[in-house]
VEXDREN-2710 file (C-alpha; in Angstrom, 1 decimal):
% VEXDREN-2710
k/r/px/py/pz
1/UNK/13.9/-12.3/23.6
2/UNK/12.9/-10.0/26.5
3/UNK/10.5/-6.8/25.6
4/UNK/13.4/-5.0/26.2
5/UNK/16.0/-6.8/24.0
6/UNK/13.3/-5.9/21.2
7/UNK/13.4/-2.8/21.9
8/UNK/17.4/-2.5/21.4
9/UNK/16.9/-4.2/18.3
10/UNK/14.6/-2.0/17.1
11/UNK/16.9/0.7/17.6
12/UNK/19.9/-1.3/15.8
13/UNK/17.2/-1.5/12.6
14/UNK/15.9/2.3/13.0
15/UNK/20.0/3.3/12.9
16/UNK/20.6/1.1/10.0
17/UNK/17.4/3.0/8.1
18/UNK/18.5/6.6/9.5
19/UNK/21.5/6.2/7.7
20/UNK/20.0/5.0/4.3
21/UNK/18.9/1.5/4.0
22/UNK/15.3/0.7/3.3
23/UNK/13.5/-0.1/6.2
24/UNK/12.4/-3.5/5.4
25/UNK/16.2/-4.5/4.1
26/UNK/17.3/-3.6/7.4
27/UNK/14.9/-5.9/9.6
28/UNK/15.4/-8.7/7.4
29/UNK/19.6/-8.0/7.9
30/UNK/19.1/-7.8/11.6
31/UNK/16.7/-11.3/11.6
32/UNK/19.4/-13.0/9.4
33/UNK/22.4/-11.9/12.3
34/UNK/20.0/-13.0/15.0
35/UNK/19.6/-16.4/14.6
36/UNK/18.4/-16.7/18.7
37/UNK/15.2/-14.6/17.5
38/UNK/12.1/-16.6/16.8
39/UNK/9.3/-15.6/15.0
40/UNK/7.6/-14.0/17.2
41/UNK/10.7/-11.7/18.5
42/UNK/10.8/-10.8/14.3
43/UNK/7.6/-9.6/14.1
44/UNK/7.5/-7.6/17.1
45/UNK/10.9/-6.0/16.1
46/UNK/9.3/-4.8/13.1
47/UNK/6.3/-3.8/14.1
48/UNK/8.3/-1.6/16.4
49/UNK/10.4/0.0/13.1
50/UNK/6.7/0.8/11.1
51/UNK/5.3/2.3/14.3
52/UNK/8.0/4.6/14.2
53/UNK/8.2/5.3/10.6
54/UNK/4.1/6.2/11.1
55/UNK/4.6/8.5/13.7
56/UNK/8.7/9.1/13.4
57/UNK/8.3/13.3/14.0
58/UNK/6.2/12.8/17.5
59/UNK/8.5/9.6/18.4
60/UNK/11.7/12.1/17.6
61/UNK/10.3/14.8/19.8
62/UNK/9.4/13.0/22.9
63/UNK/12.5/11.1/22.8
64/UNK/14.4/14.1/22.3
65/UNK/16.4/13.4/19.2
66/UNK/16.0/11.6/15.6
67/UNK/18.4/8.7/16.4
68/UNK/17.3/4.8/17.1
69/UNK/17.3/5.1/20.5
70/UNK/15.6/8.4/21.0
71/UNK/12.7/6.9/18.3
72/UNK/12.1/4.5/20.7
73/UNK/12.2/6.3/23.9
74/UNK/9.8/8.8/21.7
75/UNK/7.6/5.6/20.7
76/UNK/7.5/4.1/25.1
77/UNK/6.3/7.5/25.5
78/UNK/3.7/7.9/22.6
79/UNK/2.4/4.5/23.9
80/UNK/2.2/5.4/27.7
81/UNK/4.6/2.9/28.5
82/UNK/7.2/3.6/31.2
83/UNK/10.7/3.8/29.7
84/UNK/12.7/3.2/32.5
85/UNK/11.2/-0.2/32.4
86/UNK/12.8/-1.1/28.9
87/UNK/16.1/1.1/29.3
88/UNK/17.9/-0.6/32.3
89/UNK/21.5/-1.7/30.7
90/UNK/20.8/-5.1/32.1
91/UNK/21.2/-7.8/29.5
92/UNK/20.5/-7.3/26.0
93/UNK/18.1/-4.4/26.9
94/UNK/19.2/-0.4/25.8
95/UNK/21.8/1.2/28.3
96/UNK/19.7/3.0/31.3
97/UNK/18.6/6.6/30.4
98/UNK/20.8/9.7/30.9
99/UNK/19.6/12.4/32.6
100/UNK/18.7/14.4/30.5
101/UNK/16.3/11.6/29.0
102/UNK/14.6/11.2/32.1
103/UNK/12.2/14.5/31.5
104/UNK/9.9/14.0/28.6
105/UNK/9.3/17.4/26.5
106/UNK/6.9/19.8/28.4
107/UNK/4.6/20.2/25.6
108/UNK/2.6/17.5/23.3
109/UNK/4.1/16.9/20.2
110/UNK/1.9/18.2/17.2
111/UNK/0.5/15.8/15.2
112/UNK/1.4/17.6/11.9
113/UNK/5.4/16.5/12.9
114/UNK/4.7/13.1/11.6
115/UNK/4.4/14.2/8.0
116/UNK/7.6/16.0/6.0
117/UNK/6.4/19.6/6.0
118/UNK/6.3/20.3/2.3
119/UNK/4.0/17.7/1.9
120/UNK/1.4/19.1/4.4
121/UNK/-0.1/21.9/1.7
122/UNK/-1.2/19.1/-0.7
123/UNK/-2.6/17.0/2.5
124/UNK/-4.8/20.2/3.2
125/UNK/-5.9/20.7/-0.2
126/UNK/-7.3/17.2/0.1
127/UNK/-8.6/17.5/3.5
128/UNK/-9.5/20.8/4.3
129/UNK/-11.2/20.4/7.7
130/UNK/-11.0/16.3/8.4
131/UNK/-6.7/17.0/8.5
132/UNK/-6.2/16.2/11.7
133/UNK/-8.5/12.9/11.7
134/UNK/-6.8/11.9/8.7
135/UNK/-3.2/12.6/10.0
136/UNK/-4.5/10.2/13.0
137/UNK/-5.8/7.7/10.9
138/UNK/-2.6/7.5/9.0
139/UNK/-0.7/6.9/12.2
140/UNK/-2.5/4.0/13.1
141/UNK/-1.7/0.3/11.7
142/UNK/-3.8/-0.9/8.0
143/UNK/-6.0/-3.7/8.4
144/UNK/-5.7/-6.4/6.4
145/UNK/-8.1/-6.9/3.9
146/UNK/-8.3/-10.3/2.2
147/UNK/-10.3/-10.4/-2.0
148/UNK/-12.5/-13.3/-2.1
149/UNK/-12.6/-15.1/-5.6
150/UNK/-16.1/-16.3/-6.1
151/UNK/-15.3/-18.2/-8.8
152/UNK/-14.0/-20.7/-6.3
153/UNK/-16.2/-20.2/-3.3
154/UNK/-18.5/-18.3/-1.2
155/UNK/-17.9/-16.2/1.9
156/UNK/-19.1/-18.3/4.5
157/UNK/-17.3/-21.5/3.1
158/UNK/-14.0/-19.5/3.1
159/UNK/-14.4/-18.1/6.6
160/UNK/-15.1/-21.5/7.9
161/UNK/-11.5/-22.7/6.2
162/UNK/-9.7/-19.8/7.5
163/UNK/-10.8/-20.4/10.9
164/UNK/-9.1/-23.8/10.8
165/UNK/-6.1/-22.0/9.8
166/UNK/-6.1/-19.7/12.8
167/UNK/-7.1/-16.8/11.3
168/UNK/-10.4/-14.8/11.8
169/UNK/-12.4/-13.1/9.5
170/UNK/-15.6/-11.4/8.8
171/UNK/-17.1/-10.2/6.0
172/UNK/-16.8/-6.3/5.2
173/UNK/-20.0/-4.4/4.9
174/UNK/-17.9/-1.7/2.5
175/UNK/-16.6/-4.3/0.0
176/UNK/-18.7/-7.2/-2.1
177/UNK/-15.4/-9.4/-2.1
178/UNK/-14.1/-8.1/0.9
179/UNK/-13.2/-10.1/4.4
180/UNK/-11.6/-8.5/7.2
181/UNK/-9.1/-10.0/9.0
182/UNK/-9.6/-9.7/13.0
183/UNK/-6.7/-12.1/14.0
184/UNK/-4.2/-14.8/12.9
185/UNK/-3.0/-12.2/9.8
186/UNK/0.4/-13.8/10.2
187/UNK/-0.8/-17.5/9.4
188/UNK/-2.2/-15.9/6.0
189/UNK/0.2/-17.4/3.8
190/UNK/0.2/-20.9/4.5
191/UNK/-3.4/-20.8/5.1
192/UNK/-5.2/-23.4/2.6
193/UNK/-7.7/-20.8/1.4
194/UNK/-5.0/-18.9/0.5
195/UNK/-2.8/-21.7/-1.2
196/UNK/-5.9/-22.6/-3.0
197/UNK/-6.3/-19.6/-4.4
198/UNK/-10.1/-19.3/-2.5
199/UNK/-8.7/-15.7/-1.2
200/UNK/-5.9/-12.9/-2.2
201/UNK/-4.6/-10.2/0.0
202/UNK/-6.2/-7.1/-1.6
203/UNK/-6.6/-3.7/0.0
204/UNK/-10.5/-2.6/0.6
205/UNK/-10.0/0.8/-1.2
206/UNK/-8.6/-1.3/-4.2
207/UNK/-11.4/-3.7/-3.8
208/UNK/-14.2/-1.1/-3.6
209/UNK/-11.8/1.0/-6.8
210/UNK/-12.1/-2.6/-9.0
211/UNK/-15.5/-3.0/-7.8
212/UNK/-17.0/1.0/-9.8
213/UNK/-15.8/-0.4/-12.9
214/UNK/-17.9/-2.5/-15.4
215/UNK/-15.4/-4.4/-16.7
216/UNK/-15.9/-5.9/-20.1
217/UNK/-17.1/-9.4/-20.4
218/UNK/-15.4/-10.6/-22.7
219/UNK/-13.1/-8.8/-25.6
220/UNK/-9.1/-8.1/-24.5
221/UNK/-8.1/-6.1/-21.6
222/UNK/-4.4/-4.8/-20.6
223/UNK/-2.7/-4.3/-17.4
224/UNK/-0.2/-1.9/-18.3
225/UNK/1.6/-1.6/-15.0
226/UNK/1.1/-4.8/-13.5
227/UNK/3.2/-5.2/-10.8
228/UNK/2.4/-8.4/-8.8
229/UNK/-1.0/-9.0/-11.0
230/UNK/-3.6/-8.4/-8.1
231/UNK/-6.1/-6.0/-9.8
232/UNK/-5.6/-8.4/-13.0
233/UNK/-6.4/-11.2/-10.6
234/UNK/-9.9/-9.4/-9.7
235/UNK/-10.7/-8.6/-13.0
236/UNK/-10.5/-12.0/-14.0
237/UNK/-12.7/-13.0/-11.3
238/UNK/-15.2/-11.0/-12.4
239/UNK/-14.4/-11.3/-16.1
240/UNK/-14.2/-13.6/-19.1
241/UNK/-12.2/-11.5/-21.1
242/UNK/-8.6/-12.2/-22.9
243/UNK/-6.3/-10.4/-20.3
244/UNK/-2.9/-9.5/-20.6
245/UNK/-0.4/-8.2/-18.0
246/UNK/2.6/-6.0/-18.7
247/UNK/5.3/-4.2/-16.7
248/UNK/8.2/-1.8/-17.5
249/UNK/10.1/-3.8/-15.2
250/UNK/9.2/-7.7/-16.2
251/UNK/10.9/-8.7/-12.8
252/UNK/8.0/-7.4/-10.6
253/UNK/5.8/-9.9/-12.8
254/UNK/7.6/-13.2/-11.4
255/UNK/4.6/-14.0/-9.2
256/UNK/1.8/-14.1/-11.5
257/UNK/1.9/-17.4/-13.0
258/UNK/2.1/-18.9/-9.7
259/UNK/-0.7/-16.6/-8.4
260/UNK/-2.9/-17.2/-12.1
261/UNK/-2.9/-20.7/-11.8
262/UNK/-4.2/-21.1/-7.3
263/UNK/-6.9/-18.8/-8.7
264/UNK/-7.6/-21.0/-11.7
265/UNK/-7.0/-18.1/-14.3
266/UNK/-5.4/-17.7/-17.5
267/UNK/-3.1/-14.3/-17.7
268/UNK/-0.9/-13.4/-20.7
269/UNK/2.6/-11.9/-19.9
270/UNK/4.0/-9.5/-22.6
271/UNK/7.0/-7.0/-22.6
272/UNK/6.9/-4.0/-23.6
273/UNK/8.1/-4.8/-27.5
274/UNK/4.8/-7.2/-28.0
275/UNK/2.3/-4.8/-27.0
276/UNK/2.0/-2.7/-30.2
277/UNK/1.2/-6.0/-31.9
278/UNK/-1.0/-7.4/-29.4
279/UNK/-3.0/-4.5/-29.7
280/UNK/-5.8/-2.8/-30.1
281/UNK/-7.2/-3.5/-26.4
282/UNK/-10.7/-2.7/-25.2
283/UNK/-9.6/-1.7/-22.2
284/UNK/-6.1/-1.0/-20.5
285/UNK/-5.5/-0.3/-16.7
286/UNK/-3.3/1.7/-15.8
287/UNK/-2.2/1.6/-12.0
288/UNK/0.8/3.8/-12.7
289/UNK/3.9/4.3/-10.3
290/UNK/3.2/7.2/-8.0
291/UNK/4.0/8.8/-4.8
292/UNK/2.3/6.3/-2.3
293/UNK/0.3/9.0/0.2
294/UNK/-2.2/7.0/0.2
295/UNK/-0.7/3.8/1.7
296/UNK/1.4/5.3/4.4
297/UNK/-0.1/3.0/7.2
298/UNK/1.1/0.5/5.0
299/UNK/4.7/1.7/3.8
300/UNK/5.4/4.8/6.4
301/UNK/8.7/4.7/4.8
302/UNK/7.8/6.5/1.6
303/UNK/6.8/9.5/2.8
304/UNK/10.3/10.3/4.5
305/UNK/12.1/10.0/1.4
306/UNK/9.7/11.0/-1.1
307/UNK/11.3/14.9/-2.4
308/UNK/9.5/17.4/-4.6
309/UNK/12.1/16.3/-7.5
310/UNK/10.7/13.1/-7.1
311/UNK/7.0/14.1/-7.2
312/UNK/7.8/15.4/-10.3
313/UNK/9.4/12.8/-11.8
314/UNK/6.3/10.8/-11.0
315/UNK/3.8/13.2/-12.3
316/UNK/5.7/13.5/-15.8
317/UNK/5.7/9.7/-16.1
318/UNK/1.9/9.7/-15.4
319/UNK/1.1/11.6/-18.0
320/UNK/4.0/9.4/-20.3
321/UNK/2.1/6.5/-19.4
322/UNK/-1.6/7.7/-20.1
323/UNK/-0.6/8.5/-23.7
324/UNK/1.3/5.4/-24.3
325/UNK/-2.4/3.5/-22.8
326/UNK/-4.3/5.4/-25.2
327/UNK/-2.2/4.5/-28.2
328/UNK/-3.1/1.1/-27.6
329/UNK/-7.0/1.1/-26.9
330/UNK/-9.3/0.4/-29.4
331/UNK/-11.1/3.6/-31.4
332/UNK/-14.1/3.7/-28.3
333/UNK/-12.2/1.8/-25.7
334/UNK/-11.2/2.7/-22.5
335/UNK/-8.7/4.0/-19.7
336/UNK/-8.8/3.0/-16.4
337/UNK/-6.3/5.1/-14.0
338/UNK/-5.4/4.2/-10.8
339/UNK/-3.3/5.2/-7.9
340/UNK/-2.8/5.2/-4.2
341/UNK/-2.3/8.3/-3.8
342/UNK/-3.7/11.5/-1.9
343/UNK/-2.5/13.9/-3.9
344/UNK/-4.7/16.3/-6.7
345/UNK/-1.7/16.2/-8.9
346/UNK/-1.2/12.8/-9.0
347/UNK/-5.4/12.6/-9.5
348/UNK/-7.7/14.9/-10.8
349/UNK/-5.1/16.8/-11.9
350/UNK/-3.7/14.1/-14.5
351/UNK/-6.8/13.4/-15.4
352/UNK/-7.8/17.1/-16.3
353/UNK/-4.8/17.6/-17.9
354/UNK/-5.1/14.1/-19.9
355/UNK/-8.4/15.8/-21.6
356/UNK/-7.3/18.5/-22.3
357/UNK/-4.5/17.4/-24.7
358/UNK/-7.0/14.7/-26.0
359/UNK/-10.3/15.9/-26.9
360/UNK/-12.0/12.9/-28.3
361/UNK/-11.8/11.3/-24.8
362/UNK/-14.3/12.1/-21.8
363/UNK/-14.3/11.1/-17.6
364/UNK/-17.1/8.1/-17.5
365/UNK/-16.5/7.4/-13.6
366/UNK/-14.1/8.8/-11.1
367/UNK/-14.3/7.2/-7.3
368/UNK/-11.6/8.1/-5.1
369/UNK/-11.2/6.9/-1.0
370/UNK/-9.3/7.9/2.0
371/UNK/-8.2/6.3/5.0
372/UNK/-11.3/8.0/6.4
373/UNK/-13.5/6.0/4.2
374/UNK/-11.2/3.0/3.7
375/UNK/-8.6/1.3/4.9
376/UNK/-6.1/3.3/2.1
377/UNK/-6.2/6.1/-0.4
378/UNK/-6.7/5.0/-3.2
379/UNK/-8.1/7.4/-6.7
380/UNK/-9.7/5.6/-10.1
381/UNK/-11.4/7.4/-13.3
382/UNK/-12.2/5.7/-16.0
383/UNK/-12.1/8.1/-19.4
384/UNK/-13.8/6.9/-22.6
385/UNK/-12.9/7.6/-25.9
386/UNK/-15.7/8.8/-28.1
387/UNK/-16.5/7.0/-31.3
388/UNK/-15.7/9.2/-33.8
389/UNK/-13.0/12.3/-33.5
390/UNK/-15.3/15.8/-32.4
END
C-alpha cells in the first residue's frame, strides 16, 4: 500500500469507530477485508487510528470537522506533513481536497481539545500546574516496557536473546525488572525470551507499583481481579507464596495457564463461589475495574466514551469490591489497591473513604505515578488491618 492508501484506510476505520464500533474491532475488520495489506500496511493503519484517538480534538480542529477524513487531514497537519500530498484522488489515495479544506484554521488548536471537557476539572485537581506537560505527554505514543523474571535469567542474558530476535532493549534505570524496548516491539511475541517465559510485557508504572510492596514470602495471596494474570505473574517472581487468581468474568482468565507455565509458576484459578472457602488469605490484590486515565497513551479510546454515569458506576463498584477483599483477608492481613487511573476519586478518595467505614484498618504504603514520572498512571495503597478490633 501507498502512504496515501493508508491514509484512506485510516479514514474507513476512524468512520467505522465514529459511529460506534470499538476502535480496535474496527482495524481488525478492515485488515480481514483487505487481504492485499501486509503487515506492515496493518500496523501503520493503526497506528494512524490511536494517533487520532490521542489527539482526536486538535486532529478535528485542523481538519475542520470530526469525520474520518477531516481526523486525518487534522492529524497531516498536526504532523507537519503536506496534505495535498496524501489527498490526490489518484488511486486508492483520499479524493483531492475541497476548497475549503485547503486553508488550515487560523489559530493553533488548544491543547485542552484533546480531552472531553468534563473530565478536565479532575485532570487539574491532579495536576495543578504540570497540566499542560501532562496533557502533552498523554498525546504522545507509551513505550513498551518489558518485566524481566529473574527466576529464569538475568538482564544481560535476556538482552543478548532479544537482540537475536530483532528487538532492542536496555535496562530502565526507574524499574529493578524493567527493560525498555528501543526497537523491534512488533517481533515481541514470537521472540524466544518471550515464549520462554525469560520476559512479560508489563508497564513500568505497574512494575515500579508491584515493586513498593513487600509481598509475603510465603503464606496465600489472592488476585481478586485478575484479568490476564500479569501482576500475579510478578508476584510470583518475587514470591513463594500459595497464589490464587480470581475474576468476576473467568473468561479474561484464559491466558494464565499458558502464561503460568513459560514463566515456570504454579497459579490457582478459582471462581467467585470457591473463594469463601478458600479463604482466609494473607493478602488480596485488588486491581479493580476503573476509568483508565491513566493509560490513555495506551487505550486513547477510553476517554471518548467514558461518561460521568459511568465514573460512577466505577467508583460504587470500587468500594463493592474493597469490602468483598476485606471479608476474605485474614484478621491482620492485607489490601493491596490498585488502578490506572488519574483520578482522586478513583484513588485517595476510595481509599479515605474505605477507612473510614472500617476502623480497624490503617494506609501502610500509598505510591502513585504519572505519565510524567512513568510511562502510565498508575495509583497503589496498601491498608493493613490491625490485630485486634480498636
Amino acid at each position: 500500500m501507498t502512504p496515501a492508501a493508508r491514509y484512506a484506510a485510516a479514514i474507513t476505520v476512524l468512520d467505522r469507530w465514529l459511529e460506534g464500533e470499538p476502535a480496535e474491532k474496527a482495524v481488525t475488520g478492515w485488515a480481514r477485508g483487505a487481504r492485499y495489506a501486509g503487515s506492515k500496511d496493518r500496523a501503520a493503519v493503526r497506528d494512524h487510528v490511536f494517533d487520532v484517538l490521542r489527539m482526536k480534538g486538535r486532529c478535528a480542529w485542523l481538519g475542520g470537522a470530526e469525520t474520518g477524513r477531516g481526523l486525518i487531514l487534522g492529524l497531516l497537519r498536526l504532523r507537519g506533513e503536506a496534505p495535498a500530498e496524501m489527498f490526490t484522488g489518484a488511486g486508492y489515495a483520499p479524493a483531492a481536497l475541497t476548497p475549503e479544506e485547503q486553508t488550515p484554521p487560523a489559530d493553533a488548536p488548544e491543547i485542552n481539545l484533546d480531552v472531553p471537557n468534563w473530565l478536565m476539572p479532575a485532570l487539574q485537581a491532579r495536576f495543578d500546574q504540570d497540566l499542560q506537560h501532562a496533557l502533552v505527554e498523554m498525546g504522545k505514543r507509551a513505550p513498551v516496557y518489558l518485566r524481566l523474571n529473574r527466576r529464569k535469567a538475568a538482564a544481560s542474558q535476556v538482552i543478548e536473546c532479544l537482540r537475536y530476535s530483532g528487538v532492542e532493549a536496555i535496562q530502565s534505570a526507574s524499574g529493578a525488572t524493567a527493560l525498555e524496548v528501543r526497537a523491534g516491539a512488533r517481533q515481541l511475541r514470537q521472540a524466544s525470551a518471550y515464549l520462554d517465559g525469560l520476559v512479560e510485557i508489563q508497564d513500568l508504572s505497574v512494575q515500579r507499583a508491584i515493586e513498593v510492596i513487600d509481598w509475603p514470602l510465603k503464606g496465600r495471596v489472592l488476585d481478586y481481579c485478575a484479568g490476564g494474570g500479569g501482576k500475579a505473574l510478578a508476584i510470583a517472581a518475587v514470591s513463594d507464596a500459595e497464589i490464587t487468581v480470581h475474576d468476576a468474568h473467568p473468561k479474561r482468565m484464559a491466558d494464565i495457564p499458558a502464561r503460568a507455565t513459560r514463566a515456570e509458576v504454579r497459579l490457582n484459578m478459582r471462581e467467585t463461589d470457591a473463594l469463601a472457602a478458600e479463604g482466609p488469605f494473607d493478602l488480596v490484590l485488588c486491581d479493580v475495574p476503573c476509568s483508565g486515565s491513566g493509560t490513555w497513551r495506551r487505550d486513547p479510546e477510553v476517554k471518548w466514551r467514558l461518561t460521568p454515569d459511568r465514573l460512577a458506576e466505577l467508583c460504587q463498584l470500587q468500594a463493592d469490591i474493597m469490602e468483598k477483599a476485606a471479608a476474605l483477608v485474614r484478621r491482620g492481613g492485607r489490601i493491596v489497591y490498585m488502578t490506572c487511573s488519574l483520578f482522586h476519586d478513583e484513588n485517595e478518595t476510595q481509599i479515605s473513604g474505605f477507612l473510614a467505614r472500617n476502623p480497624d484498618w490503617r494506609q501502610t504504603v500509598q505510591h502513585f505515578d504519572t505519565p510524567l514520572t512513568a510511562s502510565d498512571g498508575f495509583f497503589v495503597s496498601e491498608l493493613t488491618q490491625l490485630s485486634e478490633t480498636p
